[in-house]
C-alpha positions as CSV (number, residue, x, y, z in Angstrom):
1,X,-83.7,-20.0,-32.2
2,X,-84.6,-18.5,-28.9
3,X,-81.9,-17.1,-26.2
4,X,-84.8,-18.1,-23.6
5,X,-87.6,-20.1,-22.3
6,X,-90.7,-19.6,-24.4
7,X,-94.6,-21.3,-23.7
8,X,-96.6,-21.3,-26.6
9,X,-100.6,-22.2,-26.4
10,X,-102.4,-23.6,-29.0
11,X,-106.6,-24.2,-29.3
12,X,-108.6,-27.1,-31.0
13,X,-112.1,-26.2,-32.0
14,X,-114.2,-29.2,-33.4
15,X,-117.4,-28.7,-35.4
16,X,-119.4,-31.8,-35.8
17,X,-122.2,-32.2,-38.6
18,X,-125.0,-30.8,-36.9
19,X,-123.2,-27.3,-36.4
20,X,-122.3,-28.0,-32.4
21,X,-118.7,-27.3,-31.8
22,X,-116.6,-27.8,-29.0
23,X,-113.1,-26.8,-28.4
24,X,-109.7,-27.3,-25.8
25,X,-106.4,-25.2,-25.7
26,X,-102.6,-26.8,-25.0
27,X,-99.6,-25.5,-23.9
28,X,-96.1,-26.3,-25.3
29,X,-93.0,-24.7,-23.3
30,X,-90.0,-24.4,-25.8
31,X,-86.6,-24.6,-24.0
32,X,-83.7,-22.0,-25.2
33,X,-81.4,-23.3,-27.3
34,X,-78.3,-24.1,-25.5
35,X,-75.5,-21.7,-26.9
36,X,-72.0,-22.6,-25.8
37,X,-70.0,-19.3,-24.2
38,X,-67.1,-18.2,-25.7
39,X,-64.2,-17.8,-23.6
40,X,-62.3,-14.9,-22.9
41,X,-58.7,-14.1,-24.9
42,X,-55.7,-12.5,-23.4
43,X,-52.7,-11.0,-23.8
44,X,-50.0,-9.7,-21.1
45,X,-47.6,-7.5,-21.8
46,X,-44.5,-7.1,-19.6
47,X,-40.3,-6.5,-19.8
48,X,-38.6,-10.0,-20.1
49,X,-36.0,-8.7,-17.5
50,X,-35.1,-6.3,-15.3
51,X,-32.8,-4.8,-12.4
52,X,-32.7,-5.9,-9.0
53,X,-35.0,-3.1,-6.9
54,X,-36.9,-1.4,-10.3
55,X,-40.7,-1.3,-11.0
56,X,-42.4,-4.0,-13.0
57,X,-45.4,-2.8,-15.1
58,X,-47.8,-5.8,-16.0
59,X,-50.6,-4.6,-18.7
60,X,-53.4,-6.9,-20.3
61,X,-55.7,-6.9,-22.7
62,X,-58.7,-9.1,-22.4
63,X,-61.7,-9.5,-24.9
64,X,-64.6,-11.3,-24.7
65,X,-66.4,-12.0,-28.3
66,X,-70.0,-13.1,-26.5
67,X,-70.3,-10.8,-23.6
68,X,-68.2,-8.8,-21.6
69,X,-65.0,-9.3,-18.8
70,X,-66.1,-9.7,-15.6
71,X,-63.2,-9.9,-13.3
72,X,-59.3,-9.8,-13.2
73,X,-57.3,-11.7,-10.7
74,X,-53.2,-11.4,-10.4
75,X,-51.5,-14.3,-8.4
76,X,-47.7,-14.7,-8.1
77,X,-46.8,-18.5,-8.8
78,X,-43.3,-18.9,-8.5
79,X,-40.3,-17.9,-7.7
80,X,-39.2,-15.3,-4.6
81,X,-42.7,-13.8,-3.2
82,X,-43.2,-10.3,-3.7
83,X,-46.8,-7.9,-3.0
84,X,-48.6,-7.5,-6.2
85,X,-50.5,-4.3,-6.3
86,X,-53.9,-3.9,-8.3
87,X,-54.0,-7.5,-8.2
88,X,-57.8,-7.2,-9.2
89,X,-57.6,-5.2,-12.0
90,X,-56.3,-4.8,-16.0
91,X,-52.9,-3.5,-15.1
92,X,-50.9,-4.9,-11.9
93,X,-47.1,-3.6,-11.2
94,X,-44.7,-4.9,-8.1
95,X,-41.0,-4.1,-7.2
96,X,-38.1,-6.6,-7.8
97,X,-36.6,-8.0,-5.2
98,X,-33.1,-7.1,-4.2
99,X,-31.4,-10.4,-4.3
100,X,-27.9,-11.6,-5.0
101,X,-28.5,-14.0,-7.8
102,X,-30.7,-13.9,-11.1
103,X,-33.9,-15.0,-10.1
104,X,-37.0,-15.7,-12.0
105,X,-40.5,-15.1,-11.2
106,X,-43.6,-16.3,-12.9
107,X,-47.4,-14.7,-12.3
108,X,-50.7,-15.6,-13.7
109,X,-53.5,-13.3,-14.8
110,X,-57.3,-15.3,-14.5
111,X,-60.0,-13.4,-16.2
112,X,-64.3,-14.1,-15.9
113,X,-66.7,-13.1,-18.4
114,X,-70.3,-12.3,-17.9
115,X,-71.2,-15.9,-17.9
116,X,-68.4,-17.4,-15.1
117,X,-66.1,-18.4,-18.4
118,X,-62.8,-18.4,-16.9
119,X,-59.0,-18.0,-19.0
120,X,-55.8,-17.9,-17.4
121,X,-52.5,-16.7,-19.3
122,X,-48.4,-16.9,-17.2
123,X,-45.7,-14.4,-17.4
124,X,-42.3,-14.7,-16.4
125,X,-39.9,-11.9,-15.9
126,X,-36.1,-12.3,-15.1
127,X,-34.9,-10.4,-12.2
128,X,-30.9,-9.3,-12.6
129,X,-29.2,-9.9,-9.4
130,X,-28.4,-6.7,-7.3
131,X,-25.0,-5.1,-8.3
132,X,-23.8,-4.3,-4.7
133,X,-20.2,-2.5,-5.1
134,X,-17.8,-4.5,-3.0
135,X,-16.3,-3.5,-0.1
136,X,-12.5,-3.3,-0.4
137,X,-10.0,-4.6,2.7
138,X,-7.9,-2.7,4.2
139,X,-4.9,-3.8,5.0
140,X,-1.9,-2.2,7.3
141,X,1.4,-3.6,7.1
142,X,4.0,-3.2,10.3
143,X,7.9,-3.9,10.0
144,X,11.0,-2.1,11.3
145,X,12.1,1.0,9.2
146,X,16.1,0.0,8.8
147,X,17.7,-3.1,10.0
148,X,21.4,-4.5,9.7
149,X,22.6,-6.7,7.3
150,X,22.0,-10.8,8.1
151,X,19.4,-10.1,10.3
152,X,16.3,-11.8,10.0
153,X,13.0,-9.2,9.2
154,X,9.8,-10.0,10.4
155,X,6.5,-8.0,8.6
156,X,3.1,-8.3,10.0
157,X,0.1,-7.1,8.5
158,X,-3.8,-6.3,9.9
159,X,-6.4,-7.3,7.0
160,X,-10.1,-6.6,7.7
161,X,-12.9,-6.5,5.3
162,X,-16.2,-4.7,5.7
163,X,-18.1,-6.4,4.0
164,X,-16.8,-9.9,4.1
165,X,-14.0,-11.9,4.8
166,X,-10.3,-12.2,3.7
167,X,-9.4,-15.2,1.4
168,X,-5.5,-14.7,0.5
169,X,-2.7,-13.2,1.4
170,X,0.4,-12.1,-1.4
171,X,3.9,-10.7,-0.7
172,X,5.7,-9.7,-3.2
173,X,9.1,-7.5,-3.9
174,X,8.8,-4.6,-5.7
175,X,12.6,-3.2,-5.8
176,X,15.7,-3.8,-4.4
177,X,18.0,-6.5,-3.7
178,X,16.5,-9.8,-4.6
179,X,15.8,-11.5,-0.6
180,X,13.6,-14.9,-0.4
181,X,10.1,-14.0,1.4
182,X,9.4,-17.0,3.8
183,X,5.5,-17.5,4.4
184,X,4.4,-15.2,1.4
185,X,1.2,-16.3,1.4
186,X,0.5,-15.6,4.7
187,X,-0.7,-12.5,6.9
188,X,2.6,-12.1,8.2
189,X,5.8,-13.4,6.0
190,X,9.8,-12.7,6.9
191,X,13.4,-12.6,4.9
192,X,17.0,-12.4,5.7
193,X,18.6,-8.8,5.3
194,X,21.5,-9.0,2.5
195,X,24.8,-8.8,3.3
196,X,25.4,-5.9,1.2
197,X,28.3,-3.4,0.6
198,X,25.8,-0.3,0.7
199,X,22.7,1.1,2.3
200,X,20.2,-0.3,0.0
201,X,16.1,-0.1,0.8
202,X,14.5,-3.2,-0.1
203,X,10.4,-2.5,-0.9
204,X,7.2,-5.0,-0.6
205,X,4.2,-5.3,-1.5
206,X,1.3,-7.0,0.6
207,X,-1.8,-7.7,-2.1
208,X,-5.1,-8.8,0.3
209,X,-7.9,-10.6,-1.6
210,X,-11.5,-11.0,-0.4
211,X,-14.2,-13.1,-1.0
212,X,-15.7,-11.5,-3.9
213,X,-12.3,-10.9,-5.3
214,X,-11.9,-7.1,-4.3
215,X,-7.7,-6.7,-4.1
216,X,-6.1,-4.0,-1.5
217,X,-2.6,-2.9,-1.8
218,X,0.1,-1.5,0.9
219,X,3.6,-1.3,0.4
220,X,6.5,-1.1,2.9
221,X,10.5,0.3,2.7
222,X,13.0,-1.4,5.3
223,X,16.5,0.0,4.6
224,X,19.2,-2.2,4.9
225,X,22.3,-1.2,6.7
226,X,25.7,-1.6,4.7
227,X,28.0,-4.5,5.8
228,X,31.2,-1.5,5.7
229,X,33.8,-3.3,6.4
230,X,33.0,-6.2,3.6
231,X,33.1,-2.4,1.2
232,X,36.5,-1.8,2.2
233,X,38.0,-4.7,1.9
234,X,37.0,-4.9,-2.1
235,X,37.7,-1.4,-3.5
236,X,41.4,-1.2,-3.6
237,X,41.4,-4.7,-5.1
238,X,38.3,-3.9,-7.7
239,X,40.7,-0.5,-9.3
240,X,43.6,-3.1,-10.5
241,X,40.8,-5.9,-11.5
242,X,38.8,-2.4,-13.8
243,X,42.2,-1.8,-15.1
244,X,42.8,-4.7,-16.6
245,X,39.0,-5.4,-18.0
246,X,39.6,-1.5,-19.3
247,X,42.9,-3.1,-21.8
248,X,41.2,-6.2,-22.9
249,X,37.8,-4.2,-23.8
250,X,40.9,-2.2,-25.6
251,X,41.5,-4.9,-27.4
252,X,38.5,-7.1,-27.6
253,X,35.7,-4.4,-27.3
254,X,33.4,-7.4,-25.3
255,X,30.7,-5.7,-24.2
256,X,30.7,-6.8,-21.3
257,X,33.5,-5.0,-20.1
258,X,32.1,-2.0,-20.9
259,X,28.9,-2.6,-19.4
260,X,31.2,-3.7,-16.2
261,X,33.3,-0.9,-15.6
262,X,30.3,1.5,-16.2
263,X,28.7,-0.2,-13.3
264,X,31.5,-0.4,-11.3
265,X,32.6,3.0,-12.0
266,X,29.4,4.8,-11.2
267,X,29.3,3.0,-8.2
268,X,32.3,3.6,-6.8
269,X,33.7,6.0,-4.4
270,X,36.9,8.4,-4.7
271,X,39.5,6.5,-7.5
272,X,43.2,8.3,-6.6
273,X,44.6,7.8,-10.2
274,X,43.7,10.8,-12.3
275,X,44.8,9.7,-15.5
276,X,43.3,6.0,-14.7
277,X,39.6,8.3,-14.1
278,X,40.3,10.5,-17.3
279,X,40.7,7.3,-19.3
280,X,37.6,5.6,-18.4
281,X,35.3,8.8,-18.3
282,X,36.8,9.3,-22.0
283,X,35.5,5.8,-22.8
284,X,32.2,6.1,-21.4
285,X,31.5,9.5,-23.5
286,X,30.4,9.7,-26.9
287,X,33.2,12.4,-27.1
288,X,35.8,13.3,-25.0
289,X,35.0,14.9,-21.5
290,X,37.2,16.9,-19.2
291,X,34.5,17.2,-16.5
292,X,35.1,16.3,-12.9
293,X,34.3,12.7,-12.1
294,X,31.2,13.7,-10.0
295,X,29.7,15.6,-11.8
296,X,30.2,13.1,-14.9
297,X,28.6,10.3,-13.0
298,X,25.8,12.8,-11.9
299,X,24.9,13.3,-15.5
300,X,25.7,9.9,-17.1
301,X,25.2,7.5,-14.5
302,X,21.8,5.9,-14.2
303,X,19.9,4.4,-10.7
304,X,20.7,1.3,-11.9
305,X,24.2,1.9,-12.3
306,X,25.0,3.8,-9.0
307,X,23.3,0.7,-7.4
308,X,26.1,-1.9,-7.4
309,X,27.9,-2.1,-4.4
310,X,31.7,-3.4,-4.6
311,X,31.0,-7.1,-4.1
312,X,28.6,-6.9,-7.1
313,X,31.4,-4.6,-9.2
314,X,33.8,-7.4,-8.7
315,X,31.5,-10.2,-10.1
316,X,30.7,-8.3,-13.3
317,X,35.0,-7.9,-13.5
318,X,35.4,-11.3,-13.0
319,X,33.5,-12.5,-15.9
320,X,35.2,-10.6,-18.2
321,X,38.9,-10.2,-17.0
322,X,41.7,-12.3,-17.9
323,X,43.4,-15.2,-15.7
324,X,46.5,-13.3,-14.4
325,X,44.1,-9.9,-13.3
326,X,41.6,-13.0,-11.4
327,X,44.3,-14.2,-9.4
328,X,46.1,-10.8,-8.8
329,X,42.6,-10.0,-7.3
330,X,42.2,-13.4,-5.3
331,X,45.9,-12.5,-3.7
332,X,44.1,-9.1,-3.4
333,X,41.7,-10.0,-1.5
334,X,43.4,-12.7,0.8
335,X,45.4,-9.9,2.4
336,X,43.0,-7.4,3.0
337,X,40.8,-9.9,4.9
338,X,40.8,-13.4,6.3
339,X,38.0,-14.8,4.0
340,X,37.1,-14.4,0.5
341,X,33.8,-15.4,-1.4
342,X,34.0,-15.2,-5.2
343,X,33.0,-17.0,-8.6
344,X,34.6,-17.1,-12.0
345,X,33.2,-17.9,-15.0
346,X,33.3,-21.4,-15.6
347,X,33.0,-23.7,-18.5
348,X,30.6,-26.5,-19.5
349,X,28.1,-25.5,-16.7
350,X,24.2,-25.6,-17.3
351,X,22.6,-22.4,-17.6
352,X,21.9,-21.1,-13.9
353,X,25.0,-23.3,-12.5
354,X,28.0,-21.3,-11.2
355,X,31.1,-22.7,-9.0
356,X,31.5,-19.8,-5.7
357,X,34.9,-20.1,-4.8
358,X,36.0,-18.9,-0.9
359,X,39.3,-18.9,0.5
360,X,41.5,-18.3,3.8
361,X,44.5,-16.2,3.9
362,X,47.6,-18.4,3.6
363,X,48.4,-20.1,6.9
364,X,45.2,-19.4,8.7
365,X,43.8,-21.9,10.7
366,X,40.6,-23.7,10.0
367,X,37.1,-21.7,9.8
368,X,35.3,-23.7,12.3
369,X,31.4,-23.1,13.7
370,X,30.6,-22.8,9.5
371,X,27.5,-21.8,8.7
372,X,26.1,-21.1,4.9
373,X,23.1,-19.1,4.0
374,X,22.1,-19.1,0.3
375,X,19.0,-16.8,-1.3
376,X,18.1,-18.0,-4.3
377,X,21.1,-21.1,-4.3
378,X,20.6,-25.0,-3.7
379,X,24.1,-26.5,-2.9
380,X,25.2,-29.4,-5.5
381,X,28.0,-30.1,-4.0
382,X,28.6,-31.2,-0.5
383,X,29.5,-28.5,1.7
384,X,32.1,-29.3,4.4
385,X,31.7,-28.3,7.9
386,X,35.5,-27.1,8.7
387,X,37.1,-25.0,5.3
388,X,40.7,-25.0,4.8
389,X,42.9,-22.1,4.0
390,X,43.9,-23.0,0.5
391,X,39.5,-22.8,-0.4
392,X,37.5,-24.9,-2.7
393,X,34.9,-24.4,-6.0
394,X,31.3,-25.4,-4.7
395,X,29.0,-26.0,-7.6
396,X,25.5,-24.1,-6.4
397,X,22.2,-24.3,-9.2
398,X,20.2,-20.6,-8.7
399,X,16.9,-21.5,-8.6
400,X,15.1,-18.9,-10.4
401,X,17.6,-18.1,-13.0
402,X,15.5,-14.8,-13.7
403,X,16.6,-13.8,-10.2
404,X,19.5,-12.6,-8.5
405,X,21.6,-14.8,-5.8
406,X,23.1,-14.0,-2.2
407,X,25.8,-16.7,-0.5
408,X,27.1,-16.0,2.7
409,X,29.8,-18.0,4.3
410,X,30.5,-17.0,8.2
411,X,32.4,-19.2,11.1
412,X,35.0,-18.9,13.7
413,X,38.1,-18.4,12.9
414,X,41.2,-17.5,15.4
415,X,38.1,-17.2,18.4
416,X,37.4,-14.3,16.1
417,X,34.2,-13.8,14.0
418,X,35.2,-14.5,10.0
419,X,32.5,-13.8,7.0
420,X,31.9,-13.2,3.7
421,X,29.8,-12.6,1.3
422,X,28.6,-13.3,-2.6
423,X,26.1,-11.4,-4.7
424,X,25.2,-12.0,-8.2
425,X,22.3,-9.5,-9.7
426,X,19.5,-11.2,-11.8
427,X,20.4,-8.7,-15.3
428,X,22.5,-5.9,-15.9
429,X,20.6,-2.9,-18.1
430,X,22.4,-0.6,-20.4
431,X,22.0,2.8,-22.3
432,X,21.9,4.4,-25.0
433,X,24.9,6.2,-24.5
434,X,26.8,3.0,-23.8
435,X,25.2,1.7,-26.5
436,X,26.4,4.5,-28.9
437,X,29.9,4.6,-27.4
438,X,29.9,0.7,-28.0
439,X,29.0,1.1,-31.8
440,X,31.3,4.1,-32.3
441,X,34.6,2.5,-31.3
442,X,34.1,-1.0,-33.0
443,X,33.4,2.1,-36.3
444,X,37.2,3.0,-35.1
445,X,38.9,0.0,-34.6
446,X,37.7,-1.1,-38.7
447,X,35.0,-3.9,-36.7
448,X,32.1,-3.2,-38.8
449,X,31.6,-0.6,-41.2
450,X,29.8,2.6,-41.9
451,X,26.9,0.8,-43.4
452,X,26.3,-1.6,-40.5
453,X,27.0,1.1,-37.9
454,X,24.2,3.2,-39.7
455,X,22.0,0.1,-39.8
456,X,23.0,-1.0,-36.2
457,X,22.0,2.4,-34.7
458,X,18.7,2.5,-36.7
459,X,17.6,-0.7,-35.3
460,X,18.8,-0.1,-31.6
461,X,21.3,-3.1,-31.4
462,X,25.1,-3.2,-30.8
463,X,27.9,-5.9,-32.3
464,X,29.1,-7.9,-29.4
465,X,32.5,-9.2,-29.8
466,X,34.3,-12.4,-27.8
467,X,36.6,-10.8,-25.1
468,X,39.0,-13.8,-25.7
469,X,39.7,-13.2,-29.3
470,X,37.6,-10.2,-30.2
471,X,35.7,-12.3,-32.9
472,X,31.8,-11.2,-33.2
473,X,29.3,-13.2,-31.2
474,X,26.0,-11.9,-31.4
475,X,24.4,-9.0,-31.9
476,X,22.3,-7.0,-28.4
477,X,19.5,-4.8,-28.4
478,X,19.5,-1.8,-26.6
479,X,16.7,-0.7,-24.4
């Protein structure tokens, strides 16, 4: 077996049988023997994926079992281009691209041996799309500071992004009296001030979303002014209406008395009956208290309490007081001003139903020029465009029962100007101290007993009783 070419010579020498001789000479060329060549083998060696913008090392190792490697050629074959450096040798590296989606990138390595043999081996390496932080909106929102009741509030906001583009707009209401926001998915939304018996600030929220879902927040405070006069006309009328919820929580201990004169009490002004405010501040205690009323209210009432003005007082005394006090405080009201909006509890309504009464002083002339707004209220009933003096029950729905609910009924009446006005607040929070007080006198009255006012306290709850015949009803938790 020769590895080349080879020309051997050979000689024939002939004798014949006299002695002569004679003799000639041949060549014969022997080819090499035709060996196949063994290819070369490969390996590459890389990371399976990496970060948008980081080096990428690619290392081979290439062997040739006949002869030796030749060359090394790098070439990208798909995926987004990028410049391979020491694309003619062992070892090549590049730098992934910055892109904003996982991409992947293939590249082939093709090694020659010694004899023009040729083998080719791919690699792929998954580049992680770039993690750009987002760009958060800003957002600016522009409104009037304080405003009077009934009067419509406009709120404008300026949403940019720097880095994109804004896809929606939220308002929302963090605190106050519940209003309806018109447009609150908008840039710029609006609501109807309250007619409220206090200064109370009303506070929104404005959240701006981009396109890659980055949120920006701003807040804004409008202060509604106090509808006075509305005030005036209920406190004289809500001390007789507390009086009597005071005896039948006496009598019954309903809870919701309790809960309603402490929320009428702390948010009242000046009582004139000193042994009336001694009474109800001796109630409210754990034990009794000789302090003076403000001072008592600075340390017993909460936020929430001091909060409800006297149109909301008079609802939570409504629910709980007896016929005779109702109508004593609908007479009330009919002479201190020329229009009256109330509700009573009524029976067999749905949940979220309520009938709002209104009535004219006796011998008034028709309320003409009516108008009705409603936050949170869709009229059942048909409401009539002239109102007579003797009033009528319309049944209203709330809809969002988790919400509280405004009514305002305002006409001509007399060539004069006539309103009033309805609130209802969505839940009423309580205490522990009205909690404890609560459990402590049903322990005095013989309700429940040492054991279940031991277990009562332990688990945070309070018996409620039926303020009609004092029977338990259920059983509250405190918060």
């Amino acid at each position: 077996m020769l590895d080349a070419d080879t020309t051997l010579e050979f000689e024939l020498l002939v004798t014949d049988d006299k002695g002569a001789t004679a003799k000639d000479t041949f060549n014969v060329k022997i080819k090499r023997a035709q060996v196949e060549n063994q290819l070369p083998n490969i390996v590459i060696t890389t990371v399976a994926e990496i970060g948008a913008g980081a080096e990428v090392y690619m290392t081979s190792s290439a062997t040739d079992s006949d002869g030796t490697i030749a060359s090394y050629q790098w070439s990208q074959k798909s995926g987004y281009g990028v410049t391979i450096r020491d694309n003619s040798q062992a070892n090549a590296s590049f730098t992934a691209p910055v892109l904003d989606a996982d991409t992947r990138l293939e590249f082939e390595l093709l090694v020659s041996d010694d004899k023009g043999g040729e083998a080719k081996d791919t690699v792929s390496v998954l580049v992680k799309r770039a993690e750009v932080e987002n760009q958060l909106p800003n957002v600016v929102i522009t409104t009037v500071a304080e405003i009077e009741s009934g009067a419509e509030v406009y709120m404008s906001s300026s949403a940019t992004d720097p880095d994109g583009t804004i896809a929606s707009y939220q308002w929302s209401q963090k605190s106050g009296y519940g209003v309806t926001i018109r447009d609150n998915n908008q840039a710029n939304a609006s609501f109807t001030a309250p007619v409220l018996d206090a200064d109370t600030t009303l506070e929104f929220e404005l959240l701006v979303i981009d396109d890659k879902g980055g949120e920006a927040k701003d807040i804004v405070r409008v202060k509604i002014q106090s509808a006075a006069q509305t005030s005036n006309y209920y406190e004289s009328c809500n001390t007789q209406l507390a009086l009597n919820v005071l005896n039948i929580y006496d009598e019954t201990l309903n809870f919701s008395s309790l809960s309603g004169l402490k929320k009428w009490f702390c948010s009242a002004p000046d009582i004139n009956n000193s042994n009336f405010t001694k009474r109800v501040i001796n109630l409210l205690s754990v034990e009794d208290n000789e302090e003076d009323i403000e001072l008592w209210k600075v340390a017993h009432c909460s936020d929430d309490d001091k909060g409800f003005g006297a149109s909301m007082s008079a609802n939570l005394l409504l629910q709980v007081a007896d016929d005779e006090a109702k109508a004593g405080w609908s007479n009330c009201i009919a002479q201190k001003q020329m229009l009256s909006c109330h509700t009573f509890n009524q029976v067999n309504l749905n949940p979220g139903e309520l009938y709002l009464n209104y009535g004219l002083k006796q011998g008034s002339s028709q309320l003409t020029n009516v108008d009705i707004v409603a936050t949170n209220l869709t009229a059942i009933d048909a409401i009539p465009d002239t109102l007579e003096p003797d009033g009528k029950a319309l049944l209203f729905k709330k809809d969002d029962t988790s919400s509280g609910a405004y009514f305002e009924l305002s006409g001509t009446l007399d060539n004069e100007h006539a309103s009033c006005s309805y609130t209802m607040m969505s839940s009423y929070s309580f205490g522990a101290e009205l909690c404890e007080v609560q459990r402590l006198n049903a322990l005095e009255q013989g309700k429940i007993s040492q054991r279940d006012y031991t277990e009562l306290k332990y688990i945070n709850s309070i018996p409620e009783f039926d303020h009609r015949n004092g029977r338990p009803l259920v059983y509250l938790r405190c918060e």
